[in-house]
C-alpha positions in Angstrom: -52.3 -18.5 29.1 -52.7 -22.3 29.6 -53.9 -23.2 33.4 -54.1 -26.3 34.9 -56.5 -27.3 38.0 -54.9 -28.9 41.7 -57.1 -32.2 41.6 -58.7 -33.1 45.3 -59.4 -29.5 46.2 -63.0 -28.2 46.9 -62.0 -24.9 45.1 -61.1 -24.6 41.3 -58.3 -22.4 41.9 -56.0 -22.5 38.7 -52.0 -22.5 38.6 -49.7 -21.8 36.8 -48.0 -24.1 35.0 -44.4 -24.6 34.8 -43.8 -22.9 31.7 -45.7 -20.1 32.9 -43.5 -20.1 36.2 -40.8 -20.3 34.1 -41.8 -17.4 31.2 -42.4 -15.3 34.4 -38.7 -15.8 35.7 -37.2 -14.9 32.6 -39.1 -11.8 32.3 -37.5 -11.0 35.5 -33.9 -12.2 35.1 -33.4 -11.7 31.5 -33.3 -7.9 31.9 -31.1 -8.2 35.0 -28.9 -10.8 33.5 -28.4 -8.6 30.1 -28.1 -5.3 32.4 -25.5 -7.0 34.2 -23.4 -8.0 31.7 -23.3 -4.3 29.6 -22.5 -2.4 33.0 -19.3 -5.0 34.1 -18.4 -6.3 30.8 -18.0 -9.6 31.9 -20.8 -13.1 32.8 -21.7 -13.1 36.7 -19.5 -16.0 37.2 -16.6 -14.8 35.8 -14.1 -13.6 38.5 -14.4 -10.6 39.2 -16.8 -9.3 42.2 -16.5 -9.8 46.3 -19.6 -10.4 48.0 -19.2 -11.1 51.9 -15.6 -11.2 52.0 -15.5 -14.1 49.5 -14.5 -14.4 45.9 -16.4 -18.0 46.0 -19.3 -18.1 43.6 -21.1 -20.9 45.2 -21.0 -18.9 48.5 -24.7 -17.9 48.0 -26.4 -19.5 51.4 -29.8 -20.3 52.9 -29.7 -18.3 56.4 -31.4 -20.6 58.2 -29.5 -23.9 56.6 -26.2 -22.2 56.0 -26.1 -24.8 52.5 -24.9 -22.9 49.6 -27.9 -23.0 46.8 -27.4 -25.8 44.5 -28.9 -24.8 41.4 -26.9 -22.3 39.3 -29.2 -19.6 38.5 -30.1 -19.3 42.0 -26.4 -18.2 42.8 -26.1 -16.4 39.9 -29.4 -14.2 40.6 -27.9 -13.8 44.2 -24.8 -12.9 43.2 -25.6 -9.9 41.0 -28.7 -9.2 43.8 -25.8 -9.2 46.5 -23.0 -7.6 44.7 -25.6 -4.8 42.8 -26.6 -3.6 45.8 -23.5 -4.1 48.5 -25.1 -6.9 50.6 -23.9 -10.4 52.2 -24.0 -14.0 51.2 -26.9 -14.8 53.4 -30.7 -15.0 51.9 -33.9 -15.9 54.0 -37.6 -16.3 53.3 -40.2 -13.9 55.1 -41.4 -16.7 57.3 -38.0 -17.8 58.9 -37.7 -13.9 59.1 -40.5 -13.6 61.8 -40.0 -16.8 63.0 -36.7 -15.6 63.8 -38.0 -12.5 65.3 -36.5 -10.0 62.6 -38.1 -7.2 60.2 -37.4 -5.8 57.4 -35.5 -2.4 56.7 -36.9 -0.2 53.8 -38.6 -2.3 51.1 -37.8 -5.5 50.6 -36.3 -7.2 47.6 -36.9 -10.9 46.2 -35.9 -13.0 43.6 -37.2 -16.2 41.4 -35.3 -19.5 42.0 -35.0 -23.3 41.1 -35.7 -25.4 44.1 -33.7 -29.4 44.5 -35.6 -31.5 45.6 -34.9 -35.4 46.6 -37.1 -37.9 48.0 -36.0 -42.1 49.3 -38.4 -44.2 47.2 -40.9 -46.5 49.0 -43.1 -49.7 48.0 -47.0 -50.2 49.0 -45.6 -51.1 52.3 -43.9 -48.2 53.2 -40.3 -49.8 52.8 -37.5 -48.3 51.6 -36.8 -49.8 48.2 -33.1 -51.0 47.9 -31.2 -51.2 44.7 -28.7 -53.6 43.6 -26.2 -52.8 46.1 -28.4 -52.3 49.0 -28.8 -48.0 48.7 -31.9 -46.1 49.1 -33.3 -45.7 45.7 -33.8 -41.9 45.6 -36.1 -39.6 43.2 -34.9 -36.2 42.6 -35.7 -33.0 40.6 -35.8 -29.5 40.5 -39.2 -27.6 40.9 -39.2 -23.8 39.8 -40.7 -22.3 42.8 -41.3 -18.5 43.2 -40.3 -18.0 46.8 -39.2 -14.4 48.0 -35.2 -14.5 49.6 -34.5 -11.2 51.4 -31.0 -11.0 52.2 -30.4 -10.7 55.2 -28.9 -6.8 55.2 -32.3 -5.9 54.3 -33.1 -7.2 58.0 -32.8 -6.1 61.4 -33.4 -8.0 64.5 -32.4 -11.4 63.4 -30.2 -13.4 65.6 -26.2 -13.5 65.0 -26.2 -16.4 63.5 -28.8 -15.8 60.9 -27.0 -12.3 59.4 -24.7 -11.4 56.6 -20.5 -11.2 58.4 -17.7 -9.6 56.7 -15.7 -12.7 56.8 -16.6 -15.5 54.7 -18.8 -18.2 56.1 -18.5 -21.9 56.1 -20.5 -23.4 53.8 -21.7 -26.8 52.9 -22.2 -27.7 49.3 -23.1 -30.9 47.9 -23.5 -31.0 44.2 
């Protein structure tokens, strides 16, 4: 297992790489993806399952944000998390739970995901670099990340806002 070191930190704590993260998630998803797919006889995004009052696939939300998750296999792990175990649309990280002032019910649950990620370049001065036609020049990516979701039906006490509704909630997607 190949580990590489954070530079400018007094401690040599190692990280995984990306390939790591990303030989980590499989182990995880593979097995759900493959057990998914022998019990319905069909692919996750094929029509087929209800979650939230919805038959929208991209209908997989950040609580907090209310925008959908952008990068496929986040909505597809959601999806079969949400529709596998009879829960909402509506996914939240452990800190915006107690920030929120919520807990958990039972154990919780959490899944691997692909992170977007865009950032408006700059030059030594700060600036906003323009292109040809006067736009921000933007960078973007994703980063696989390893962040536990609980959704939000494994939560009590959050705010109305913030939980899982039978009806299906706006969402804003931008691809």
């Amino acid at each position: 297992m190949a580990y590489a070191t954070k530079k400018n930190t007094k401690s040599k704590k190692a990280f995984k790489t990306t390939d790591e993260k990303i030989g980590t998630h499989a182990k995880h998803f593979n097995p759900k993806f493959i057990a998914y797919v022998e019990k319905n006889k069909k692919l996750p995004w094929q029509k087929g399952w209800q979650t939230s009052g919805s038959d929208n696939f991209w209908n997989q939300v950040n609580a907090t944000t209310n925008k959908a998750y952008k990068y496929f296999l986040n909505q597809i792990s959601l999806s079969m998390e949400a529709e596998a175990n009879g829960w909402g649309n509506k996914w939240i990280t452990k800190k915006n739970i107690i920030a929120n002032g919520g807990t958990f019910k039972g154990s919780p649950t959490w899944v691997y995901g692909w992170f977007y990620w865009e950032q408006v370049q700059t030059n030594e001065k700060g600036e906003v670099v323009k292109d040809s036609n006067g736009k921000d020049v933007k960078k973007n990516g994703y980063n696989f990340k390893t962040y536990a979701v609980w959704n939000t039906d494994q939560c009590e006490g959050l705010p109305t806002k913030l939980q899982s509704t039978d009806e299906e909630d706006a969402v804003e997607y931008t691809p």
